[in-house]
C-alpha positions as CSV (number, residue, x, y, z in Angstrom):
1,X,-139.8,56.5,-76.3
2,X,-140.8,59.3,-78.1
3,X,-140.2,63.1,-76.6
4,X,-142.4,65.8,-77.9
5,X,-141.0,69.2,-78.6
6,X,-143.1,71.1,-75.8
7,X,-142.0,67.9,-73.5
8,X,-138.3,68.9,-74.1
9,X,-139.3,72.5,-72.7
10,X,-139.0,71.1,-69.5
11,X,-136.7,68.0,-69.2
12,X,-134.2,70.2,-71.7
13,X,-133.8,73.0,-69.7
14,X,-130.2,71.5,-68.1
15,X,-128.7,70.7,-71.7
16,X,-126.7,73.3,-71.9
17,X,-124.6,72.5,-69.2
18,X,-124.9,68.2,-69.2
19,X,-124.8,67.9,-72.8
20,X,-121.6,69.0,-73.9
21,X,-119.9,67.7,-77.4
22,X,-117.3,64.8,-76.9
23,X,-114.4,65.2,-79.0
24,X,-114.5,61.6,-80.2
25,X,-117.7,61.9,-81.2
26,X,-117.5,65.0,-82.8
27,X,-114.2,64.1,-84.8
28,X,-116.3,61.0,-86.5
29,X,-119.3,63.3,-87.1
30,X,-117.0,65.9,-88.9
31,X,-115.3,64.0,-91.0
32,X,-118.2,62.1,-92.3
33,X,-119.5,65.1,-93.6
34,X,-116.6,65.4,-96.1
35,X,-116.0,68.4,-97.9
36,X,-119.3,70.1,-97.5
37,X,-119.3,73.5,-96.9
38,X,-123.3,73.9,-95.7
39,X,-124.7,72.1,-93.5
40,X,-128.3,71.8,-91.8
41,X,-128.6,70.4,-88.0
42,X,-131.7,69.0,-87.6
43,X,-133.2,68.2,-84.0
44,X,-129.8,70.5,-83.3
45,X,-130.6,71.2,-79.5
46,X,-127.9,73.1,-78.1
47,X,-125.6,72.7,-80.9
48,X,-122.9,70.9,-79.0
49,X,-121.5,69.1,-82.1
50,X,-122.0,71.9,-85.0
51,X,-119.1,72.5,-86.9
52,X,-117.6,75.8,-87.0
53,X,-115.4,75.7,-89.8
54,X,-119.0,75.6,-92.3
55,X,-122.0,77.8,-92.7
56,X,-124.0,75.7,-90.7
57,X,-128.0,76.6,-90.2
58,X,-129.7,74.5,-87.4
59,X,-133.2,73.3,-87.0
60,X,-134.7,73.0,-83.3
61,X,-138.6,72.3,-82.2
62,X,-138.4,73.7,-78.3
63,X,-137.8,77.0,-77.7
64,X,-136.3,76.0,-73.9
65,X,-133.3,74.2,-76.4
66,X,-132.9,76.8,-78.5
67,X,-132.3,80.0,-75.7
68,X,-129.7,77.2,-74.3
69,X,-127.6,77.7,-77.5
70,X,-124.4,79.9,-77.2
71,X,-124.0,83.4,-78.6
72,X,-122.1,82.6,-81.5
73,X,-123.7,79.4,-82.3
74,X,-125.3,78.9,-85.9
75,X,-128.6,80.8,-87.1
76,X,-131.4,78.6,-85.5
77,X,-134.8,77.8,-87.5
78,X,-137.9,76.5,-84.8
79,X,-139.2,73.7,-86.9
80,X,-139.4,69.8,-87.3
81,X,-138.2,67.5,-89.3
82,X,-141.4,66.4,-91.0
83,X,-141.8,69.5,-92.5
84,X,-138.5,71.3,-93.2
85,X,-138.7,74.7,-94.3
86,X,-135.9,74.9,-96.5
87,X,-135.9,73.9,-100.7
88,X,-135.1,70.8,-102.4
89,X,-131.5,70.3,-102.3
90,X,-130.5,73.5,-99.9
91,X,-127.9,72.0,-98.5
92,X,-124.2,70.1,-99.3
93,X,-124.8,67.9,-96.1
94,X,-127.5,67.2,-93.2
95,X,-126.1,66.2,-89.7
96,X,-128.8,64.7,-86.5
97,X,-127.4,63.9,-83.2
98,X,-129.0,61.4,-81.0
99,X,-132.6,62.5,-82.6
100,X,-134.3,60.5,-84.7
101,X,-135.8,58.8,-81.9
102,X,-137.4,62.0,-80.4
103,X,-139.2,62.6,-84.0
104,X,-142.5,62.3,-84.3
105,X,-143.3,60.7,-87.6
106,X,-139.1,59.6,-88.0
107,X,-139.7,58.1,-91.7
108,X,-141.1,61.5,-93.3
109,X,-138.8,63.1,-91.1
110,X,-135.5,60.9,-93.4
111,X,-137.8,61.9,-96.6
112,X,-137.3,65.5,-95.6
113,X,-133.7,65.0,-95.4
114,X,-133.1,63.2,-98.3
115,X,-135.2,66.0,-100.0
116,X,-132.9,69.1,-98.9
117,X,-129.9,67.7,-99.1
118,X,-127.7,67.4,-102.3
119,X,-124.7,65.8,-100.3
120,X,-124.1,63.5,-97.4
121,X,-126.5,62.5,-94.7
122,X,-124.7,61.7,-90.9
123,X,-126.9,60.4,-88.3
124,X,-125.8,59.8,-84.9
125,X,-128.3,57.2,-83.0
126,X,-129.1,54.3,-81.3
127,X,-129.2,50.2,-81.9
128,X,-131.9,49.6,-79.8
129,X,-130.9,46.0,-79.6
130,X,-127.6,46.7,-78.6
131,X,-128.4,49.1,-75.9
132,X,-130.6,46.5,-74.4
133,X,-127.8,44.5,-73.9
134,X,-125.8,47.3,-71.9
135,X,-125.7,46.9,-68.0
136,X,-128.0,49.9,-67.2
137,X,-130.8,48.6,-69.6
138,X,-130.6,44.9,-68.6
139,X,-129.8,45.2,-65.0
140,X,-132.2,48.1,-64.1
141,X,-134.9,48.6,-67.0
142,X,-135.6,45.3,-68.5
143,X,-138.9,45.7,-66.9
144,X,-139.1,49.1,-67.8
145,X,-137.9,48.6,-71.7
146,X,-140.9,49.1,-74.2
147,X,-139.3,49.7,-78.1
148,X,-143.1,50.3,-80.1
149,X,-141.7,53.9,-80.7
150,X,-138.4,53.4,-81.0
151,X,-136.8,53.2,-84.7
152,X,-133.8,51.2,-85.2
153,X,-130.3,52.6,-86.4
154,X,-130.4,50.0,-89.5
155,X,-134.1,51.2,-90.3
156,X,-132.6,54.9,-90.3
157,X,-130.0,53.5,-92.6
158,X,-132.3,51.1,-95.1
159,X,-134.7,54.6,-95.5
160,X,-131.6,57.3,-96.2
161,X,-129.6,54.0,-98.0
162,X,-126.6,54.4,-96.1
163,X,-124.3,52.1,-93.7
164,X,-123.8,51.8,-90.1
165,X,-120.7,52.4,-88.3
166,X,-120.3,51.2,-84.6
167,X,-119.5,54.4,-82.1
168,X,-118.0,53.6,-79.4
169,X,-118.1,55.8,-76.5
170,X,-115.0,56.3,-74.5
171,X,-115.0,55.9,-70.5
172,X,-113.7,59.9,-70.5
173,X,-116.7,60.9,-72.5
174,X,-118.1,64.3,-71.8
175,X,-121.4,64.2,-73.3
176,X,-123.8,63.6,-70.4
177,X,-126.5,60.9,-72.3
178,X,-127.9,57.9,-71.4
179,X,-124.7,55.6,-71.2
180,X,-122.1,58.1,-71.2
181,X,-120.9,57.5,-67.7
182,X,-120.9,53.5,-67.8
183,X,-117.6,53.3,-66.4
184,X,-119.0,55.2,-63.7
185,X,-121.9,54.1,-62.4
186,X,-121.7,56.1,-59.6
187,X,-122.8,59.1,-61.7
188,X,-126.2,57.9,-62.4
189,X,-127.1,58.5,-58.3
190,X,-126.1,62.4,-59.3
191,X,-129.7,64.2,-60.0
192,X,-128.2,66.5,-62.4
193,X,-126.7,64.0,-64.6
194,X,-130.2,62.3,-64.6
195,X,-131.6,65.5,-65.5
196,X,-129.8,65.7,-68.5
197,X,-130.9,62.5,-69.7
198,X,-134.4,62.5,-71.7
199,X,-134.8,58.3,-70.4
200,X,-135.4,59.7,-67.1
201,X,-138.2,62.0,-68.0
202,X,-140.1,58.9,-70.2
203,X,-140.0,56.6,-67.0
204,X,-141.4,58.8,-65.0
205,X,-140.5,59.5,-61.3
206,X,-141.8,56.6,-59.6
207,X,-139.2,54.2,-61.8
208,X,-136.6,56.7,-61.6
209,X,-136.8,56.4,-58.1
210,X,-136.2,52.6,-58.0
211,X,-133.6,52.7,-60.1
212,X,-131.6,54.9,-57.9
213,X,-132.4,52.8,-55.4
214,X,-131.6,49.5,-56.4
215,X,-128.6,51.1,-58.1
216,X,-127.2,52.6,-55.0
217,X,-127.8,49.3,-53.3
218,X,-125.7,47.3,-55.5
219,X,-122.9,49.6,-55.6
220,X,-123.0,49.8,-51.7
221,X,-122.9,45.9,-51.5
222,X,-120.4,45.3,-54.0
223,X,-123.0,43.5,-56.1
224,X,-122.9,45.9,-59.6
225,X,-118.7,45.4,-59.5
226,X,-119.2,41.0,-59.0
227,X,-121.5,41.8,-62.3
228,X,-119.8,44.0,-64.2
229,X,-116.3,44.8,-62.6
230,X,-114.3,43.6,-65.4
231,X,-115.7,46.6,-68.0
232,X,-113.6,49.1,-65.6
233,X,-110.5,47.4,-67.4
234,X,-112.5,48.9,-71.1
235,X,-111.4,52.2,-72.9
236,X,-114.5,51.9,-74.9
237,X,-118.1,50.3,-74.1
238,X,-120.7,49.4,-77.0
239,X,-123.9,51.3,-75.6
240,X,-125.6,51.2,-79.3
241,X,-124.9,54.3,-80.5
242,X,-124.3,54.1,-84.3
243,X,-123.0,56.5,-87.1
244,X,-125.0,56.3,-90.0
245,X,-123.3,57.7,-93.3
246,X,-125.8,58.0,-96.1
């Protein structure tokens, strides 16, 4: 589902504080953008997983997302990614977290990448497919699961030609999206953490409702742990997210 940039004016305005870099997550990113020494974030948010060890420049639609970013974070450009205002080959690397998805028009969006970078390409999204098969999606949004604007991680891959990398998330993990706390469902009855997730905002507040409904229920009847109790034994869950290295 896609999330225009004025729509992330208002369900972004908790990101600072919910969306904070994981240090797993962050370790794959950096290190799969090699040597280079410039890099652009597009769809950068907050900036939670910039680099600071490179002269990074990031790229951010809503202006809510940007005012969130920290005093010493990189130089921001307002912009998007189907029209980047930067040369050809400006950079030694591109990095997007958890992005792609929210673009508009997501194949120009790669072209414009691939068109400003002269070095590697590392995109952090989702298997749509595989997140479907998580227990929040299954159990609680089957109903609610509708993929026409999604684009897949492999699709990502197949139009930047690079591979796909399985990123697991950790049951510690700090970063507050979608599946971040699935050891935990507990979490999800938390309004804040909802608030920090962009899902929340698509369904509306009708679904959202049910959800926390029909989650709390479970969890207060012992039905979600006869499902799923023997994940809480995991150190990692497959929830979709991919690295793509181009």
């Amino acid at each position: 589902m896609v999330a225009t940039p004025d729509r992330y004016d208002t369900i972004g305005r908790s990101y600072g504080a919910t969306r904070r870099a994981d240090p797993r997550y962050a370790e794959a990113i950096h290190a799969a953008l090699g040597s280079a020494s410039s890099v652009l974030n597009v769809g950068a948010g907050t900036g939670s997983y910039e680099p600071r060890d490179r002269a990074v420049v990031a790229l951010e639609p809503s202006a809510v997302m940007i005012a969130q970013r920290p005093t010493n974070a990189a130089p921001c450009v307002r912009g998007v990614s189907e029209n980047l205002p930067f040369a050809d080959r400006s950079f030694d690397a591109i990095m997007g977290v958890l992005t792609v998805h929210h673009w508009t028009r997501p194949l120009e969006g790669l072209a414009e990448v691939r068109r400003v970078t002269r070095g590697p390409i590392v995109i952090v999204a989702t298997s749509v497919q595989a997140w479907a098969r998580s227990w929040l999606a299954h159990d609680y949004f089957h109903d609610a699961l509708t993929y026409a604007d999604e684009i897949e991680a492999e699709a990502i891959a197949e139009a930047i030609d690079g591979r796909v990398e399985p990123l697991l998330t950790p049951s510690d993990c700090i970063d507050g999206f979608m599946l971040s706390a699935w050891r935990r469902p507990e979490a999800y009855l938390d309004p804040a953490v909802r608030a920090g997730i962009s899902w929340f905002a698509t369904i509306g507040p009708e679904r959202e409702r049910i959800f926390v409904e029909r989650l709390g229920a479970d969890l207060a009847s012992g039905a979600w742990h006869e499902r799923h109790g023997h994940i809480l034994s995991l150190d990692r869950y497959d929830g979709g997210h991919r690295l793509i290295i181009a």
